[in-house]
PyMOL Python script that loads the backbone (N, CA, C, O; Angstrom):
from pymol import cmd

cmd.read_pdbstr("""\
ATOM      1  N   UNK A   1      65.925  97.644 114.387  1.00  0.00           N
ATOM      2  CA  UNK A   1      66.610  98.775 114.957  1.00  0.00           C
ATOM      3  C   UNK A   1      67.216  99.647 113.864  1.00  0.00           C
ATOM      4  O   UNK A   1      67.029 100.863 113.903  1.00  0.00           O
ATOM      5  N   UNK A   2      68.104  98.953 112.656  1.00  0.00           N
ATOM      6  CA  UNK A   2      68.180  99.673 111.683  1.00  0.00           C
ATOM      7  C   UNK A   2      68.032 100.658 110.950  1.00  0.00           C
ATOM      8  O   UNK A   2      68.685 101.655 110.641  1.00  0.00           O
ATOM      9  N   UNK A   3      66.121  99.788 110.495  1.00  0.00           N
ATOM     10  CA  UNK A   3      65.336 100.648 110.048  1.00  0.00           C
ATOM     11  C   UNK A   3      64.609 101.893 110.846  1.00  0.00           C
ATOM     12  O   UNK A   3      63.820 102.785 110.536  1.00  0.00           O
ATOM     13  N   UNK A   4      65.053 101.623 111.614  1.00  0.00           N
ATOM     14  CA  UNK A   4      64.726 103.111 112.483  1.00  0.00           C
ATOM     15  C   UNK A   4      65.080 104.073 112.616  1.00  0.00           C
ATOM     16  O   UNK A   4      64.451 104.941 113.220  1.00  0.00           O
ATOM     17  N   UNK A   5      66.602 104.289 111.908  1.00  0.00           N
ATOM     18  CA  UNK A   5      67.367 105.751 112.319  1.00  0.00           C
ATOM     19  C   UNK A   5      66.693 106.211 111.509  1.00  0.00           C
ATOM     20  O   UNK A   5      66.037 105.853 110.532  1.00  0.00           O
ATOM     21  N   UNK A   6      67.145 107.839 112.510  1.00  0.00           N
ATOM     22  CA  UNK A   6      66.384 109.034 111.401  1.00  0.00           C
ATOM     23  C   UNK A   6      67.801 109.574 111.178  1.00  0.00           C
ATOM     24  O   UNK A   6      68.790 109.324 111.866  1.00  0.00           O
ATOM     25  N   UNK A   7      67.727 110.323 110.142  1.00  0.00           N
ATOM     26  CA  UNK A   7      68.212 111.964 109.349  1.00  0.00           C
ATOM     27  C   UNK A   7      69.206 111.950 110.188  1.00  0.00           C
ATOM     28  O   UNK A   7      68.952 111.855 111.389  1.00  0.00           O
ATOM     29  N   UNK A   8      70.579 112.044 109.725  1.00  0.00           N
ATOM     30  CA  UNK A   8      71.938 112.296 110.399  1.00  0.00           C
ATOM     31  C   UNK A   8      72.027 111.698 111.667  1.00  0.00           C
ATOM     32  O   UNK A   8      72.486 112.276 112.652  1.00  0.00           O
ATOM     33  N   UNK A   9      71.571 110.480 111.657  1.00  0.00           N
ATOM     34  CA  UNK A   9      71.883 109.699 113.170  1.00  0.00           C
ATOM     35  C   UNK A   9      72.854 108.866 112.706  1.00  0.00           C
ATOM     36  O   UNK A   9      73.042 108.588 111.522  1.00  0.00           O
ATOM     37  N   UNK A  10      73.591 108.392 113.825  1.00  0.00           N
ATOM     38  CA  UNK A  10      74.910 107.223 113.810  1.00  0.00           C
ATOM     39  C   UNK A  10      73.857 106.171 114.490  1.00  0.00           C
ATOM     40  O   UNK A  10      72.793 106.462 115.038  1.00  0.00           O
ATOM     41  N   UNK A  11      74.480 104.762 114.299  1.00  0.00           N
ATOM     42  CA  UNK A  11      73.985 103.926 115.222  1.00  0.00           C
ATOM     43  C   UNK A  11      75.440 102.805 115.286  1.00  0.00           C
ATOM     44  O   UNK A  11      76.151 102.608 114.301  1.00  0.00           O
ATOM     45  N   UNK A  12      75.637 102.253 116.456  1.00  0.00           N
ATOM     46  CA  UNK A  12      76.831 101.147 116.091  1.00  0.00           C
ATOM     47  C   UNK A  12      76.435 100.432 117.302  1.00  0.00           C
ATOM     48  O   UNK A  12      76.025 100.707 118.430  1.00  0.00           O
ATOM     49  N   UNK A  13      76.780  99.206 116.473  1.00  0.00           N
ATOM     50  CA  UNK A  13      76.833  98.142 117.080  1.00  0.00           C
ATOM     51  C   UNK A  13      77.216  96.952 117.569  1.00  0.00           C
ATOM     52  O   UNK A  13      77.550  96.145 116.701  1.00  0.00           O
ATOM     53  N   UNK A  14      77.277  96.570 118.730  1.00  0.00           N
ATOM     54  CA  UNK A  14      78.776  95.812 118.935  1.00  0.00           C
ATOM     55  C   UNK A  14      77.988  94.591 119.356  1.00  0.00           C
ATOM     56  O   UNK A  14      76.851  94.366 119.768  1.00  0.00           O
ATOM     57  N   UNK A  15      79.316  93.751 119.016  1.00  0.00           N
ATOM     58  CA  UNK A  15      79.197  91.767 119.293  1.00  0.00           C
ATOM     59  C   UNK A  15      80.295  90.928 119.053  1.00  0.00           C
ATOM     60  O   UNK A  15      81.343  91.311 118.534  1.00  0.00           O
ATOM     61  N   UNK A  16      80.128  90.119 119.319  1.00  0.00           N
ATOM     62  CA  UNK A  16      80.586  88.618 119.339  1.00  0.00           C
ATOM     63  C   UNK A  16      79.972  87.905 118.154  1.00  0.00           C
ATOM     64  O   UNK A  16      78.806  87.773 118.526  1.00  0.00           O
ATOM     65  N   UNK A  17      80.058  87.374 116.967  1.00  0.00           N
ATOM     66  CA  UNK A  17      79.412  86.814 115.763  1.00  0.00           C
ATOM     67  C   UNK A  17      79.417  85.127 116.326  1.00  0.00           C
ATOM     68  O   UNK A  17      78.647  84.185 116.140  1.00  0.00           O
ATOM     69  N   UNK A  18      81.037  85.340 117.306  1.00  0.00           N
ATOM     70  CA  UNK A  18      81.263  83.713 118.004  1.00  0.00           C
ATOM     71  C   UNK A  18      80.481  83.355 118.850  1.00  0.00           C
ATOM     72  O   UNK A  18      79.842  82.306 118.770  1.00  0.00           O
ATOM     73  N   UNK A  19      80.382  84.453 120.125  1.00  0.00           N
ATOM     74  CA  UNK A  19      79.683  83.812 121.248  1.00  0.00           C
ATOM     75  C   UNK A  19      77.870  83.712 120.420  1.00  0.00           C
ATOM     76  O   UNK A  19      77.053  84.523 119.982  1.00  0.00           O
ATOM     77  N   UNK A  20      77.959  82.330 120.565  1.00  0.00           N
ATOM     78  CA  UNK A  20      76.086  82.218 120.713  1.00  0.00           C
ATOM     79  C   UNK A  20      75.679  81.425 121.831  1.00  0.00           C
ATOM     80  O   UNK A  20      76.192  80.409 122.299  1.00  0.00           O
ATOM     81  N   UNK A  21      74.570  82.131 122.209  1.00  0.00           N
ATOM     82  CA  UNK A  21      74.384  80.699 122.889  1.00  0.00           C
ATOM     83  C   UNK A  21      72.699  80.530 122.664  1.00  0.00           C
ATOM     84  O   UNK A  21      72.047  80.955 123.617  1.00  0.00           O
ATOM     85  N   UNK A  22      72.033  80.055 121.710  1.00  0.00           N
ATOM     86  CA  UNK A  22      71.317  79.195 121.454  1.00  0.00           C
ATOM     87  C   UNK A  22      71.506  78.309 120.372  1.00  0.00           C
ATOM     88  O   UNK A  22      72.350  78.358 119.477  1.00  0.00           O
ATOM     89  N   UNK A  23      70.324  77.240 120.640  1.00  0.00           N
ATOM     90  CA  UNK A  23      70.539  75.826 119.683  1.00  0.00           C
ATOM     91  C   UNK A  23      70.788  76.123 118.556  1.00  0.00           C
ATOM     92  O   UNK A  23      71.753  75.511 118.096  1.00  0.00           O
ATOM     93  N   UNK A  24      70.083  77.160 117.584  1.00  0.00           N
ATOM     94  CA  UNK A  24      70.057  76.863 116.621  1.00  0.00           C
ATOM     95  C   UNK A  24      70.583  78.245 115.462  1.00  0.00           C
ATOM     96  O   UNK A  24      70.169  78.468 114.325  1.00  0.00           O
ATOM     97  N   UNK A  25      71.141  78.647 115.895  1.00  0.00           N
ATOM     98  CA  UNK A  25      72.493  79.368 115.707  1.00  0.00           C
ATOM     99  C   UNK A  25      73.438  79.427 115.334  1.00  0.00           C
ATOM    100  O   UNK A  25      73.348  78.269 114.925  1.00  0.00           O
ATOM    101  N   UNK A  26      74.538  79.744 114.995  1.00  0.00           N
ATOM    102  CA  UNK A  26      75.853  79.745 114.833  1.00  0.00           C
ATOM    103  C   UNK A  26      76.471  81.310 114.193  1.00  0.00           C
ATOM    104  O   UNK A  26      75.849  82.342 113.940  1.00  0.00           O
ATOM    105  N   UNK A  27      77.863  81.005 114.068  1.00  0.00           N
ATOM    106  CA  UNK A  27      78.254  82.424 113.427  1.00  0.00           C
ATOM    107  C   UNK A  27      78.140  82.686 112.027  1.00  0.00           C
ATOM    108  O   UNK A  27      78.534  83.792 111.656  1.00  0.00           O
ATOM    109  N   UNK A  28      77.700  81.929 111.206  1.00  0.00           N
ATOM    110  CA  UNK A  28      76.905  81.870 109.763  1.00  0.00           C
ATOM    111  C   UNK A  28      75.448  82.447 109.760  1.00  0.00           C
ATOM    112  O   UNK A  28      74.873  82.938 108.789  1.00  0.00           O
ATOM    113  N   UNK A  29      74.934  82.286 111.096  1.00  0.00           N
ATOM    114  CA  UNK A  29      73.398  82.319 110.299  1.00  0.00           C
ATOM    115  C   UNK A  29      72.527  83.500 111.661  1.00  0.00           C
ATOM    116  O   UNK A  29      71.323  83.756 111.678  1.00  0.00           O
ATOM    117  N   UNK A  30      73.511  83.988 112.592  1.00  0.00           N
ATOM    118  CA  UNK A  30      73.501  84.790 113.722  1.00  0.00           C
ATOM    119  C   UNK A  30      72.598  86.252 113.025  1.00  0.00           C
ATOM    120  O   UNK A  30      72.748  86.740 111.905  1.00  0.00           O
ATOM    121  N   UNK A  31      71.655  86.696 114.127  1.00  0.00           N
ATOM    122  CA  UNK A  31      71.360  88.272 113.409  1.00  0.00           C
ATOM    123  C   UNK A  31      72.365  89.451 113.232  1.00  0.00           C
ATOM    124  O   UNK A  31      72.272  90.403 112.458  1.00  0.00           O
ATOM    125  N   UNK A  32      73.282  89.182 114.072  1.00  0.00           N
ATOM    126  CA  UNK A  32      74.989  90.796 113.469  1.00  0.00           C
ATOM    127  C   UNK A  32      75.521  89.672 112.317  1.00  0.00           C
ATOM    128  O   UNK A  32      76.543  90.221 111.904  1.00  0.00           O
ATOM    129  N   UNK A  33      75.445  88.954 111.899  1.00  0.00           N
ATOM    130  CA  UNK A  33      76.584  88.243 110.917  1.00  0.00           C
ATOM    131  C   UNK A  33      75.636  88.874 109.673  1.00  0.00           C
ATOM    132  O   UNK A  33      75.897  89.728 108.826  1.00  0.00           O
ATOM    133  N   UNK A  34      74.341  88.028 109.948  1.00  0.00           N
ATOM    134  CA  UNK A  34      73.590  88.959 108.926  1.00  0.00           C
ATOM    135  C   UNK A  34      73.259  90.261 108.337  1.00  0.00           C
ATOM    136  O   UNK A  34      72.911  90.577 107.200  1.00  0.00           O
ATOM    137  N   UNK A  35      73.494  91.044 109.591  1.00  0.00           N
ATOM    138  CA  UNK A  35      73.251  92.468 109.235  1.00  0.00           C
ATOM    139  C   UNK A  35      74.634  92.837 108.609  1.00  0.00           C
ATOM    140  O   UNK A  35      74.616  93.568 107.618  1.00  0.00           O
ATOM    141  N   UNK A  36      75.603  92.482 109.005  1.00  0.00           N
ATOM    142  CA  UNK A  36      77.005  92.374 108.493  1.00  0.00           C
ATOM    143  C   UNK A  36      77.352  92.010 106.968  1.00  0.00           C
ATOM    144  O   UNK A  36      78.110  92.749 106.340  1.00  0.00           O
ATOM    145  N   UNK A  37      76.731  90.737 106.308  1.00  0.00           N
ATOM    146  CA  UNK A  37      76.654  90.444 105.452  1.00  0.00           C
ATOM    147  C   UNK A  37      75.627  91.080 104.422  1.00  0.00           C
ATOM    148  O   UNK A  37      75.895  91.014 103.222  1.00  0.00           O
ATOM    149  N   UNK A  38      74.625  91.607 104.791  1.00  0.00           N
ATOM    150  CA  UNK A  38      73.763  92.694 103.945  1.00  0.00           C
ATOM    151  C   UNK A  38      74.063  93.913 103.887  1.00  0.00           C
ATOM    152  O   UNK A  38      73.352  94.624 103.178  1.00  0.00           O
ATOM    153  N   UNK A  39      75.015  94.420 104.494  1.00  0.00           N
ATOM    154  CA  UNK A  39      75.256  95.918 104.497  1.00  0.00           C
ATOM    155  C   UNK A  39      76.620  96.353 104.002  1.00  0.00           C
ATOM    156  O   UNK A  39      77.142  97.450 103.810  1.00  0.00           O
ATOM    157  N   UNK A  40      77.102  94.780 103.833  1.00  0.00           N
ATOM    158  CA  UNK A  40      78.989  95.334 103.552  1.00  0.00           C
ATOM    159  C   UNK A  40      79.110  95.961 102.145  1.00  0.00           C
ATOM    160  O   UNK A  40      80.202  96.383 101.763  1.00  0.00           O
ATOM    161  N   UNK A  41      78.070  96.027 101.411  1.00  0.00           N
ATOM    162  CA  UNK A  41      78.491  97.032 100.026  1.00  0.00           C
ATOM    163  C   UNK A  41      77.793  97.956 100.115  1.00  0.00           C
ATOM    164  O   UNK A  41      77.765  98.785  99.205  1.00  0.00           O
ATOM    165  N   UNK A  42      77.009  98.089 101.257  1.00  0.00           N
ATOM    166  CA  UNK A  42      77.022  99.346 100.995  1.00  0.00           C
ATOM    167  C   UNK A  42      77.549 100.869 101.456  1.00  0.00           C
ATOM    168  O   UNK A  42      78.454 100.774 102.286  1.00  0.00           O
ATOM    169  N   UNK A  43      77.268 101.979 101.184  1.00  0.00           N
ATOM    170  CA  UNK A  43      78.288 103.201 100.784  1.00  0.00           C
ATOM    171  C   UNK A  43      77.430 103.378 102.269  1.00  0.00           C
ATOM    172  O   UNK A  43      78.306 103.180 103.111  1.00  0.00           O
ATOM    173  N   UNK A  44      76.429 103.594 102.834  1.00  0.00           N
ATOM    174  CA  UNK A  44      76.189 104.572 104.313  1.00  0.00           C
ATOM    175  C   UNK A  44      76.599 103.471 105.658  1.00  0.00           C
ATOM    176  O   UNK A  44      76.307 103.729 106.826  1.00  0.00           O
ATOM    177  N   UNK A  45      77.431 102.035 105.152  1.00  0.00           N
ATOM    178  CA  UNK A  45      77.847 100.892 106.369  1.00  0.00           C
ATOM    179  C   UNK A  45      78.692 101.123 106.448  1.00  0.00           C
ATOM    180  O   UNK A  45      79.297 101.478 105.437  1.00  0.00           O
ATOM    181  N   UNK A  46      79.459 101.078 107.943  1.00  0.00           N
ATOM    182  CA  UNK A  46      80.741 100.191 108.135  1.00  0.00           C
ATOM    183  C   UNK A  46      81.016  98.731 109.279  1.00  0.00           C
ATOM    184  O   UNK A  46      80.320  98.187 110.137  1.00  0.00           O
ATOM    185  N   UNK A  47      81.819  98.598 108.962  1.00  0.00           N
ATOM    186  CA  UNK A  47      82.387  97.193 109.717  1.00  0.00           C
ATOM    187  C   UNK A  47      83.781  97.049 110.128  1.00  0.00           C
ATOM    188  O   UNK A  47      84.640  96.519 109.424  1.00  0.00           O
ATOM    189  N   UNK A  48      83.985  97.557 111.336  1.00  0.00           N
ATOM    190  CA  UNK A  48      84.953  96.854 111.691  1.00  0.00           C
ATOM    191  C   UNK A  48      85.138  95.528 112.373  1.00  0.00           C
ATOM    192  O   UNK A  48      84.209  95.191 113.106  1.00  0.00           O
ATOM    193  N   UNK A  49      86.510  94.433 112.235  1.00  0.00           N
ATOM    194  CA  UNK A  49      86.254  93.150 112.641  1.00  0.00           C
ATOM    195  C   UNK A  49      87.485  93.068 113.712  1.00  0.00           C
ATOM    196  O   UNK A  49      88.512  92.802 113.088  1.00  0.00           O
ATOM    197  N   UNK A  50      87.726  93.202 115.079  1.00  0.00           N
ATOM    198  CA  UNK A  50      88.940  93.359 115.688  1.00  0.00           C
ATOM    199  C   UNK A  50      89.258  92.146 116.184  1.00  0.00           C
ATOM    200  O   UNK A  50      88.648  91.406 116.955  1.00  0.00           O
ATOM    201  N   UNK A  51      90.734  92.001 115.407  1.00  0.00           N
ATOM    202  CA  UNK A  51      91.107  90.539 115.332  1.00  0.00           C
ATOM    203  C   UNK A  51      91.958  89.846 117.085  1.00  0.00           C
ATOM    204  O   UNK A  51      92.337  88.773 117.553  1.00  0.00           O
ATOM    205  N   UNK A  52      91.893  91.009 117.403  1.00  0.00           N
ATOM    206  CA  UNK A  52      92.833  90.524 119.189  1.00  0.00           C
ATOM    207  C   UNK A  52      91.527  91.118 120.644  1.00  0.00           C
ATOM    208  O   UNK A  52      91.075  92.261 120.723  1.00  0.00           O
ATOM    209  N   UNK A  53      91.215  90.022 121.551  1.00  0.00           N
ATOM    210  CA  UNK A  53      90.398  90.635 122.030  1.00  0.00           C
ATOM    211  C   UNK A  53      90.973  90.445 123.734  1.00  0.00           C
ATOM    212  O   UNK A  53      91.480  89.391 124.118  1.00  0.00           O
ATOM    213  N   UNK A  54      90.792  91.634 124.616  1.00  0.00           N
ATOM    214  CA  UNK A  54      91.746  91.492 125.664  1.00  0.00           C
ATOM    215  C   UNK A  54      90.046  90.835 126.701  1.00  0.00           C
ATOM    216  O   UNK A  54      88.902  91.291 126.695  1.00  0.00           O
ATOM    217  N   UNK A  55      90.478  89.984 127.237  1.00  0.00           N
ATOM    218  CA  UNK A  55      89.229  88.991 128.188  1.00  0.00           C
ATOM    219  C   UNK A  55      90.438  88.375 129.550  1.00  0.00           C
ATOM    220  O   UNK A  55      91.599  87.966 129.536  1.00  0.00           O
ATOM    221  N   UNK A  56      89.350  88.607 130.659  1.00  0.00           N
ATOM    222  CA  UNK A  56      90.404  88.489 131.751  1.00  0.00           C
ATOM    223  C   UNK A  56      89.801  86.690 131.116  1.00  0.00           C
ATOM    224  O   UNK A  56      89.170  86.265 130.148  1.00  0.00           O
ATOM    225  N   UNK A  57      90.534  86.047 132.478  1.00  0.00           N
ATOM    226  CA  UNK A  57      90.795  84.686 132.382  1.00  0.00           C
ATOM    227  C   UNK A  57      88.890  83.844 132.537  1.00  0.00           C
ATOM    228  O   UNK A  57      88.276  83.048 131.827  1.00  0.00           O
ATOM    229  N   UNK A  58      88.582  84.529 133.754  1.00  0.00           N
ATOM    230  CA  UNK A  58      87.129  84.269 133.863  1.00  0.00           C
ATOM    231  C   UNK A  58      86.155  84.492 132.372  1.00  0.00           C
ATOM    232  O   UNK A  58      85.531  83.650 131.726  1.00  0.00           O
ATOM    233  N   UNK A  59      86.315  85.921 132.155  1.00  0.00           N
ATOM    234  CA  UNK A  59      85.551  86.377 130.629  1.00  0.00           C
ATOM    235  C   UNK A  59      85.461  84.801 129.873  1.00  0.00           C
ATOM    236  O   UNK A  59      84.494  84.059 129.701  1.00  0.00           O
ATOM    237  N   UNK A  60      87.336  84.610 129.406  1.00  0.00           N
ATOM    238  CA  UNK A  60      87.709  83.951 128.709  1.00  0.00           C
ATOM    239  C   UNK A  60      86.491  82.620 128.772  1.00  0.00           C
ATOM    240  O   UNK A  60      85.764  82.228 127.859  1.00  0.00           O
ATOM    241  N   UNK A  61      86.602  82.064 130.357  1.00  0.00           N
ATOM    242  CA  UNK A  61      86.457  80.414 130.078  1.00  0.00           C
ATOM    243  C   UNK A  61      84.977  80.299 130.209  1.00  0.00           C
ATOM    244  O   UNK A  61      84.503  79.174 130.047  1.00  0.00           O
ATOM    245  N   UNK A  62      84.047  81.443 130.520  1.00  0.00           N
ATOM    246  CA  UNK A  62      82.812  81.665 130.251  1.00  0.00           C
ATOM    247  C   UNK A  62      82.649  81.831 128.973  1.00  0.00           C
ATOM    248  O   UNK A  62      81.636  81.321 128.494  1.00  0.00           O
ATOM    249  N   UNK A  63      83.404  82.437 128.228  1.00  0.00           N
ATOM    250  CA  UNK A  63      83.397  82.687 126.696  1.00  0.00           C
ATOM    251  C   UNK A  63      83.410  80.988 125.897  1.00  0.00           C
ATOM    252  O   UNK A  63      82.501  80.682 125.126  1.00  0.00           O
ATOM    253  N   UNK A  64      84.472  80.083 126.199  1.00  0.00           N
ATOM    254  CA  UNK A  64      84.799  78.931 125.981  1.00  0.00           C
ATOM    255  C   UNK A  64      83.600  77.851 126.567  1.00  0.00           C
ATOM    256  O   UNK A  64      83.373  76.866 125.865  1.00  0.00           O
ATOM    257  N   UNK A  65      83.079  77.965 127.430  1.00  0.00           N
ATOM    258  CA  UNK A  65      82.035  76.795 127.726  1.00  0.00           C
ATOM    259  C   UNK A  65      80.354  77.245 127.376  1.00  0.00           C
ATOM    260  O   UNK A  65      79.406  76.537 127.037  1.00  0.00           O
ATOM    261  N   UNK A  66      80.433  78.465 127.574  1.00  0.00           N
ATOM    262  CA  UNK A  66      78.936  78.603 127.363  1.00  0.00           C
ATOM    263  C   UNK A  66      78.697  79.618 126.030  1.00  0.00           C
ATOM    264  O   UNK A  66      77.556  79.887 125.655  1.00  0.00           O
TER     265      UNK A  66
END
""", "prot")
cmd.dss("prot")
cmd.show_as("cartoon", "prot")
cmd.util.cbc("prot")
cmd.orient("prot")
């Protein structure tokens, strides 16, 4: 998806680095952690990481089991 913008396009993209849910996965080795980790020096990336996240109670315990 990246490699696809053209000429004065924005692209952003949002996630969870935590929530995974397959086997073989995690938040080390996830495709946004990665794109995250290859792009943080450079000058046309950004990253924000928002440290408080508002989740009703349901969100939450779906977030927590699966």
């Amino acid at each position: 998806m990246v490699s696809r913008v053209g000429e004065n396009s924005k692209i952003v993209l949002l996630g969870d680095t935590e929530q995974i849910d397959h086997p073989y996965l995690d938040t080390l080795n996830n495709g946004l952690t990665h794109l995250i980790e290859t792009m943080k020096d450079q000058p046309l990336a950004g990253h924000v990481k928002l440290i408080k996240d508002e989740r009703s109670a349901l969100a939450q315990l779906a977030a927590d089991l699966l």
